[in-house]
N, C-alpha and C positions, 0 to 999 in steps of 0.2 A: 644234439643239433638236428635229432630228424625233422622239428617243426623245422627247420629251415629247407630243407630236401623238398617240403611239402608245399612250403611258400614260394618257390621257384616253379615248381610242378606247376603250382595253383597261377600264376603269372604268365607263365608258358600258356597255359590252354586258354586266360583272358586273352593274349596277343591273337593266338588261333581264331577266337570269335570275334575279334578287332578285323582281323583281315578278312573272316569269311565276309563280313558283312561290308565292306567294299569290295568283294569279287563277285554280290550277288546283285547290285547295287551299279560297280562299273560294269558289269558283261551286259546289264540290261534283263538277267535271268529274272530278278524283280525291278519291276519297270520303275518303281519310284517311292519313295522314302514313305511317303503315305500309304502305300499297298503294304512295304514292306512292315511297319507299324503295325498296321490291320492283323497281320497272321502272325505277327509276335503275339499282341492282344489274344489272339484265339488261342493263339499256342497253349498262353498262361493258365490257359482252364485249366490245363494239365496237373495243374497242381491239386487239385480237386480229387486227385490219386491217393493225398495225402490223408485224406478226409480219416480212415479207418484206425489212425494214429491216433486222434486225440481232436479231431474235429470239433469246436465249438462255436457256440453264438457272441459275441462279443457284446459286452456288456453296455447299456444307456445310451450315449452318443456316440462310443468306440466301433460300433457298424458303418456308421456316418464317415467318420475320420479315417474308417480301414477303407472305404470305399474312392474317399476325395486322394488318401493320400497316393491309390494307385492310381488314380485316373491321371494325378500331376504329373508321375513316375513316367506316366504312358504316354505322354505332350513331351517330357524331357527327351525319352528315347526317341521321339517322332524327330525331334530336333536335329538329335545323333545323326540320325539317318543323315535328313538333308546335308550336316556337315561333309559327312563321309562320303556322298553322292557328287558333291562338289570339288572336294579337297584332297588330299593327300592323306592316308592313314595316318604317316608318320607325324605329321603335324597336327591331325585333329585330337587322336587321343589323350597327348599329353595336353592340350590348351585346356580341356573338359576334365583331365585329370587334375589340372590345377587350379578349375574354376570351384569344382565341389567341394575342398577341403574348406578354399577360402571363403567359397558364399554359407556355406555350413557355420564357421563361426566369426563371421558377419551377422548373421541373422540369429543364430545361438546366442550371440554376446548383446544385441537390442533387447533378444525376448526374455534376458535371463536363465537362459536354457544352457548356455557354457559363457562361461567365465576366461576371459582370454588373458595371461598372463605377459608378459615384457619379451619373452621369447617367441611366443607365439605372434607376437603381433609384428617381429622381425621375419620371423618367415613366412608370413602373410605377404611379407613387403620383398621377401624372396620369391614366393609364388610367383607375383606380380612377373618379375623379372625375368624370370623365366619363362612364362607364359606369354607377353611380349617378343623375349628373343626368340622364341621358335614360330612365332605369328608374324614377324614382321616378313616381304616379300624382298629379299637383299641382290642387290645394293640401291637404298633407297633414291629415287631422285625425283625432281619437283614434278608432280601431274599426275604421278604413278601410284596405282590402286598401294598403300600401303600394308594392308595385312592380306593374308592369302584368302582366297572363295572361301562362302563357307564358316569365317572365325567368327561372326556375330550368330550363325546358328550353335557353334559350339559353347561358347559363353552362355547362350540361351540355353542349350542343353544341361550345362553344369549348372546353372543356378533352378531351373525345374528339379534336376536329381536331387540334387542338396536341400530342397525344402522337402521333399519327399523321405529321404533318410531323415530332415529331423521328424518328419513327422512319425514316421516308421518307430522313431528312439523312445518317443513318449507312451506309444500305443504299446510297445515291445513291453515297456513296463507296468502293464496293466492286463496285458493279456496272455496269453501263452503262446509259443513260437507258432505252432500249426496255424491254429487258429487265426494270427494276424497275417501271416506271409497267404494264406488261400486268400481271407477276404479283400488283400490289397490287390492278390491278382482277379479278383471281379470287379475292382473297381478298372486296373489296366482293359479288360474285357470291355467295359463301359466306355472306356475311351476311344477303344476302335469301331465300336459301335457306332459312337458321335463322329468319325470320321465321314460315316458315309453322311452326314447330313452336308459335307460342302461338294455340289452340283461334277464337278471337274474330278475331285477324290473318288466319289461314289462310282461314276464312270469307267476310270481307271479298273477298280476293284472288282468290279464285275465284271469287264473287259478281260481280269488275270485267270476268271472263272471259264470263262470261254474260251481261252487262249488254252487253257491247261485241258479243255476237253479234245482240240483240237490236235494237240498233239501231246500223248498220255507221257510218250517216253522220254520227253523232253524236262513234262512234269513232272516225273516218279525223280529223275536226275537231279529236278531243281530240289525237290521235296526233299531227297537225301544229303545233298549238300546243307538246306537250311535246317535241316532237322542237328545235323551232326554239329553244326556251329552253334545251335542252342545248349545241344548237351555240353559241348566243350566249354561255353559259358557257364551253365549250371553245376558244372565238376569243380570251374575257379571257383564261383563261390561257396562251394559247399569247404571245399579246403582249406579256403581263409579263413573263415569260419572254426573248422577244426584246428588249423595252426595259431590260431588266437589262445585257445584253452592248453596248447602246450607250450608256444614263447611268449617274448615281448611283444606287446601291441603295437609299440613303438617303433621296433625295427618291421614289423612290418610293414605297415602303411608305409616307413620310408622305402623300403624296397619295391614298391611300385613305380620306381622309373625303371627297374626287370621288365616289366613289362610294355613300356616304350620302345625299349633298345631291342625285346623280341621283334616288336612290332617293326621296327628299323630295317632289322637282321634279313624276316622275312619277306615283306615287300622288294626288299632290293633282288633278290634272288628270282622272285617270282616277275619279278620288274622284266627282265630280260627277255620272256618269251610273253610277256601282258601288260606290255607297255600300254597298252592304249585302254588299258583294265585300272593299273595301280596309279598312274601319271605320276610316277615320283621322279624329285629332282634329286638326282645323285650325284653330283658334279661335287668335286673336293671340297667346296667352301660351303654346298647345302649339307655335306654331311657333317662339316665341322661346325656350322650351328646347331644343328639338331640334336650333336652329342652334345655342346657347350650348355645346351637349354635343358636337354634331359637330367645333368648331373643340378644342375640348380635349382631344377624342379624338385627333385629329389632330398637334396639338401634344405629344401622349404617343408616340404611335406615331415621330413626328420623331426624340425624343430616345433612343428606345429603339435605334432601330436606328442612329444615329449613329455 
């Protein structure tokens, strides 16, 4: 049972990078979903470290596709952002966690790329439901904005990832790991590049350049906070990863509402003294949807990957 030790671990530090990225996001440390986008994109060169491993040129049109599928990857996460700038942690990650699996084999099962079976296509239909119940703004009534800020960037979020992962699945199998995970993050590179071309973006980012000259120790601060929620990202994914090759596939993925209920756990704690950081609603009956939505999301994502 140690893969299981490690898929908890690995969920845990996804929650951490869930909520870093609304505390950097609500405090205003990075001023706006588009900047913050921009220096993820830079970040990603970093993988370029990787190079000495087994670095290679991707073969005929797999440069092309390694390059489009980060760039889509990089618009998906830009989305993120805006969701999480708007919304609730607690609500956004699980709606984006439920949009991926299902626009995944949605688009999978058109292009022939997965094949959806009779159980899958029930918890497709549980996703939904779930993803709904933790969306909706309760108690509904006539006039009133029905899903929370925020849920049509998350939805947009999950279905850019999701063409990105399948693009990622096909390139995966033609090319070697090093090799496609660096060239997708130049295609991400490429994406924050194209940000500065919109007038008000461009602005902004240059703006965070001067700001951060202005005052070094504010920056070094932001800089170490953003840096340590990237790693905390890059830890989850390396681990699920590893815990793939020692358990079930299966209970993994479903064990990603672990990482909701982190995300739940945390926020509500940190809620207390950054109220006007997290905006969560904690009130008896938000938290009894949000666990009601969590365990059914969960129970979707179970049957999907079955």
């Amino acid at each position: 049972m140690a893969w299981l030790i490690i898929v908890v671990s690995a969920y845990f530090f996804g929650s951490l990078s869930n909520v870093g990225d609304k505390f950097l996001l609500g405090s205003k440390r990075i001023s706006s979903a588009p900047v913050y986008a921009f220096y993820v994109g830079l970040f990603g060169l970093g993988a370029f470290l990787l190079a000495p491993f087994g670095l290679g040129f991707p073969t005929g049109s797999n440069m092309i596709w390694c390059l489009i599928s980060g760039l889509i990857f990089s618009f998906g996460i830009m989305l993120l952002f805006f969701s999480i700038e708007k919304a609730e942690a607690s609500r956004v990650t699980p709606v984006v966690g439920a949009t991926i699996p299902l626009a995944t084999f949605i688009l999978g099962g058109i292009f022939g790329i997965e094949k959806l079976t009779e159980l899958q296509i029930v918890g497709m239909a549980i996703l939904i439901l779930g993803g709904l119940l933790i969306s909706f703004d309760l108690p509904l009534k006539i006039g009133k904005r029905k899903f929370f800020s925020g849920f049509y960037y998350a939805i947009g979020a999950g279905t850019f990832i999701a063409v990105a992962y399948l693009l990622f699945k096909i390139i995966s199998g033609q090319e070697d790991f090093i090799t496609w995970y660096v060239w997708t993050r130049m295609g991400g590179f490429i994406g924050a590049c194209i940000l500065l071309a919109v007038p008000i973006w461009r602005k902004n980012i240059f703006k965070s350049f001067h700001a951060a000259k202005k005052n070094k120790k504010q920056a070094v601060l932001t800089g170490g906070i953003f840096l340590g929620n990237k790693i905390a990202g890059g830890a989850s994914t390396l681990m699920l990863n590893y815990a793939i090759g020692l358990g079930s596939v299966t209970l993994i993925n479903a064990l990603v509402s672990m990482q909701y209920v982190f995300v739940l756990i945390i926020v509500s704690i940190l809620h207390r003294s950054k109220a006007h950081i997290f905006q969560e609603k904690l009130l008896f009956w938000d938290w009894a949807q949000k666990i009601a939505a969590i365990v059914i999301i969960g129970g979707g994502v179970f049957l999907i990957y079955k």
